[in-house]
C-alpha positions, -999 to 999 in steps of 0.1 A, spaced: -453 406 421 -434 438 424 -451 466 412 -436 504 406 -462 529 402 -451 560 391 -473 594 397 -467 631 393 -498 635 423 -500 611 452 -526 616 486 -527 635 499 -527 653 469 -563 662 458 -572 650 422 -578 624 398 -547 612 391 -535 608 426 -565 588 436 -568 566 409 -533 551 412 -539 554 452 -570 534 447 -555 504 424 -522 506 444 -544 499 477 -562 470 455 -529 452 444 -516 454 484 -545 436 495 -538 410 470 -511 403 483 -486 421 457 -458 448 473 -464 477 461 -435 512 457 -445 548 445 -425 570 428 -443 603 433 -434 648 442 -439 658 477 -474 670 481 -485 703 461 -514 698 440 -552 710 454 -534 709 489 -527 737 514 -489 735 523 -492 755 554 -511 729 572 -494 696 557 -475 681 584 -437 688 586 -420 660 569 -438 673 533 -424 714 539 -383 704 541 -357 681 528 -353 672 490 -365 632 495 -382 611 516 -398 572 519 -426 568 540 -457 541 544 -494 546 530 -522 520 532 -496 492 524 -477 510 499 -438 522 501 -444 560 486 -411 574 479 -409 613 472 -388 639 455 -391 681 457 -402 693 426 -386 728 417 -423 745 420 -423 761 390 -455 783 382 -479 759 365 -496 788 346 -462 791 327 -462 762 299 -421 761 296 -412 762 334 -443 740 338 -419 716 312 -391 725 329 -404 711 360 -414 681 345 -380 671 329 -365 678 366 -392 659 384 -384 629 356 -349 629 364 -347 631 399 -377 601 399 -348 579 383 -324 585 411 -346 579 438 -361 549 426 -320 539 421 -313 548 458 -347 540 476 -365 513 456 -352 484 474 -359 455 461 -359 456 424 -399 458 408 -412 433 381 -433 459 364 -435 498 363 -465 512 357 -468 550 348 -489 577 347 -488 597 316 -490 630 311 -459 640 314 -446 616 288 -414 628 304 -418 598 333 -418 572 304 -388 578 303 -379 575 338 -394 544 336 -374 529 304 -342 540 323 -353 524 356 -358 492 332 -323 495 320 -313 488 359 -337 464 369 -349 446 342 -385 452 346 -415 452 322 -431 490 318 -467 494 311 -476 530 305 -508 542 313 -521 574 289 -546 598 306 -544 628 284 -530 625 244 -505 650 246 -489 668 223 -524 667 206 -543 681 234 -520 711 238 -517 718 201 -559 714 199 -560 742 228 -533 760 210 -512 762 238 -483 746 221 -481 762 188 -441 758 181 -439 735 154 -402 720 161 -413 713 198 -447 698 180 -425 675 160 -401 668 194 -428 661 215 -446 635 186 -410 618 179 -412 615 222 -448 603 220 -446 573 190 -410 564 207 -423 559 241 -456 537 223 -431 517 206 -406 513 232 -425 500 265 -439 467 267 -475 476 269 -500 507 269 -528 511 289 -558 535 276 -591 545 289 -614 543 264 -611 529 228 -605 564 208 -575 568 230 -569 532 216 -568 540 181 -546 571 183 -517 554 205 -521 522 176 -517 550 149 -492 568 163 -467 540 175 -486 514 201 -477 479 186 -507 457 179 -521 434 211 -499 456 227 -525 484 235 -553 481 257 -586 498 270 -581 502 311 -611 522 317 -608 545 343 -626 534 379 -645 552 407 -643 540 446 -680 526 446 -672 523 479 -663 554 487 -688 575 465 -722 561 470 -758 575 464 -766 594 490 -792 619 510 -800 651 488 -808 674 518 -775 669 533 -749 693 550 -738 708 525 -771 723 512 -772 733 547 -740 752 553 -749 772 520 -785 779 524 -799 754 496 -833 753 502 -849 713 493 -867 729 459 -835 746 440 -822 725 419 -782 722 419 -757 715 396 -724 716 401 -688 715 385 -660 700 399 -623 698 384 -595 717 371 -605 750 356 -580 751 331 -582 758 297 -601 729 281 -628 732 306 -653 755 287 -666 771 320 -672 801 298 -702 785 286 -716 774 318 -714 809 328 -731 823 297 -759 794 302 -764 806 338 -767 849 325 -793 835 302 -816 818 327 -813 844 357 -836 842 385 -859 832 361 -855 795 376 -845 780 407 -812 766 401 -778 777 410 -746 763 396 -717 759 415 -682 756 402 -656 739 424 -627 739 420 -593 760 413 -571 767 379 -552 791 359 -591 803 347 -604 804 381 -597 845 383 -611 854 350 -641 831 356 -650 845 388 -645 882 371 -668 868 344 -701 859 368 -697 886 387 -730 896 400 -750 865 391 -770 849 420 -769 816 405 -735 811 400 -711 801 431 -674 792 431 -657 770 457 -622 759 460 -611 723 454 -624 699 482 -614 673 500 -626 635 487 -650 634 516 -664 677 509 -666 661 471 -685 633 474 -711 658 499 -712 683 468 -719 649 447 -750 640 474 -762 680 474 -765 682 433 -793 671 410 -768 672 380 -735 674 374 -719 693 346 -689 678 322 -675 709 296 -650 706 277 -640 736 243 -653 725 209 -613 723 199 -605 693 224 -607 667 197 -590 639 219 -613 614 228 -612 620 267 -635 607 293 -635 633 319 -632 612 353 -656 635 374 -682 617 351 -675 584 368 -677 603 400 -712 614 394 -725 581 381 -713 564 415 -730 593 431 -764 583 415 -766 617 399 -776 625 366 -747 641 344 -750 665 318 -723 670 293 -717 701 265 -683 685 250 -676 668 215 -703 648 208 -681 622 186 -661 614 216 -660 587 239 -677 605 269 -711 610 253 -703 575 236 -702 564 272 -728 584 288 -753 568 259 -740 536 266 -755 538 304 -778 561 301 -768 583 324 -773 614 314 -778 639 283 -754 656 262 -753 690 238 -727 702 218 -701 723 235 -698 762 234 -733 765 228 -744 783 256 -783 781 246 -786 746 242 -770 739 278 -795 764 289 -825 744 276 -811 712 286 -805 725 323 -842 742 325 -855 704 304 -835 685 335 -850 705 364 -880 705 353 -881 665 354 -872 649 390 -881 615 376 -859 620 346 -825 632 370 -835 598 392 -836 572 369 -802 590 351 -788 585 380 -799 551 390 -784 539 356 -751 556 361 -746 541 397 -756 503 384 -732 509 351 -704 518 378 -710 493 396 -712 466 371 -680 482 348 -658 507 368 -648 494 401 -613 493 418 -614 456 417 -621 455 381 -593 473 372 -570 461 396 -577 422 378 -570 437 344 -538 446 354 -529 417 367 -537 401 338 -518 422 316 -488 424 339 -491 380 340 -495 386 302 -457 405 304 -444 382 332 -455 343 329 -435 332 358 -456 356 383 -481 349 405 
């Protein structure tokens, strides 16, 4: 087959979304499927002063990675703090991803599959359809408008109603959508999704890549870590759904009182106000975003990992950094809705422990309850890394596509 992937982040883009499609792109190659990308030039977790050349001028390019044609366009760069350039961008990025694909793609694909959010490529992919005749499978990460309108960062009702007419249009329109977990399911079959036409993709983590591996390792080195504090660690976007606020709080409340130190990696529009905010706390340490190879070494280095989301994110996400940690062999420890389908999944491979979210006090006893038990963090994490293995590898995922893609194209092979 001919597969289109579309992505706003690509490698060497640092981040979730560019690795996952990275990862299944590099799958489909080595089975023997030819494989395009429609993605920005390089911006996200990156810095641009030392990316070579070819990413710092020209408007488009085509180049090769790991198998895969990768086709990019220059974004306008608009502040990502700012929600209406941010959408501004988006809409530009959407339309210029139409063009290129026009000019560049080649050979015409069989199937477009798209990363969602911004809804805005779903688009670009229905009008690439229009010129090539191919299937479109559109792959929903984050339920927006409802996340933004939870946060109450989008609070304008006639863009509320623009963006839902966009959402249940899209659902309707392509020929299949992907989800990654089954309350992401429902939503999409409430708001649009056509029955059997809808279906649970779960995220994947690189078991290959992210392995259990030696606590007293470099990084405890570098920082001074000494083999008895206990470490547990964010990693992400600090952004607005991320209640890092109560981390903080948790971490004021315990003190030196315990040896444990949190750090927080990572960068964000929060990231200033955060740091501001733990000011003066010896257990709390920010780094910036790392590199996949620094972020699985942060993954060895911690006893626990921390997954935080605000009480008011009533999607039913499943952070990906929890799938990190469970390939990590670490235990996770989660303060996010607990009628969601991350503690539904953290439960179902016992993993880990969970409190409700924004409750600083109850994270606090469930961190000093998790140090306290070395046993307890080992066989959490011995569960997470079989339950990744077993559920959430590349090749998994990879084979459900194909399936579904077979589903929309009998003739392929």
């Amino acid at each position: 087959m001919n597969i289109l992937l579309i992505s706003a982040y690509f490698p060497p883009d640092v981040g979730s979304a560019s690795h996952l499609f990275a990862d299944i792109g590099e799958e489909l190659v080595r089975r023997q499927h030819e494989v395009t990308v429609l993605t920005n030039y390089p911006s996200y977790n990156v810095d641009l002063n030392t990316l070579p050349a070819r990413y710092r001028t020209g408007r488009g390019m085509k180049e090769q990675y790991e198998g895969m044609t990768v086709i990019r366009t220059k974004p306008l760069g608009m502040p990502r703090h700012i929600p209406w350039l941010r959408g501004l961008d988006q809409v530009s990025s959407a339309m210029q991803f139409v063009l290129a694909g026009l000019r560049f793609g080649g050979s015409k694909p069989d199937v477009i599959l798209v990363y969602s959010p911004p809804l805005f490529y779903g688009v670009t992919a229905l009008a690439l359809r229009v010129f090539t005749g191919a299937k479109v499978v559109l792959n929903i990460q984050d339920l927006f408008p409802q996340s933004a309108v939870d946060l109450k960062l989008l609070k304008n009702r006639f863009l509320i109603g623009l963006f839902r007419t966009l959402e249940s249009s899209l659902y309707r329109r392509v020929d299949h959508v992907t989800v990654h977990s089954p309350g992401n399911q429902a939503h999409v079959e409430r708001h649009g999704g056509r029955g059997g036409r809808v279906t649970v993709a779960p995220n994947v983590v690189d078991t290959e890549a992210i392995r259990p591996g030696s606590r007293e390792n470099d990084f405890r080195r570098r920082h001074g870590i000494s083999a008895t504090t206990v470490v547990f660690s964010f990693a992400g976007v600090l952004g607005y759904s991320q209640d890092l606020d109560t981390v903080i709080e948790a971490a004021r409340a315990l003190g030196s009182a315990h040896n444990l130190v949190v750090y927080i990696v990572g960068d964000g529009v929060e990231k200033p106000r955060l740091v501001q905010k733990a000011g003066g706390l010896d257990n709390v340490r920010f780094l910036p975003m790392l590199p996949k190879s620094g972020y699985a070494e942060l993954l060895h280095a911690s006893d626990v990992g921390l997954v935080t989301l605000r009480a008011a994110v009533r999607t039913p996400v499943v952070p990906s950094k929890i799938l990190s940690l469970m390939a990590a062999g670490r235990a996770v420890l989660a303060a996010l809705p607990l009628d969601g389908d991350a503690p539904r999944l953290i439960g179902e491979a016992e993993c880990g422990r969970c409190v409700e979210p924004e409750n600083a006090p109850a994270l606090a006893e469930a961190m000093v309850a998790l140090a306290k038990d070395p046993a307890m963090m080992a066989e959490f994490g011995r569960h997470g890394r079989s339950y990744a293995e077993h559920h959430l590898t590349v090749g998994a995922s990879a084979s459900l596509y194909e399936q579904i893609f077979q589903t929309l194209l009998p003739e392929a092979t």
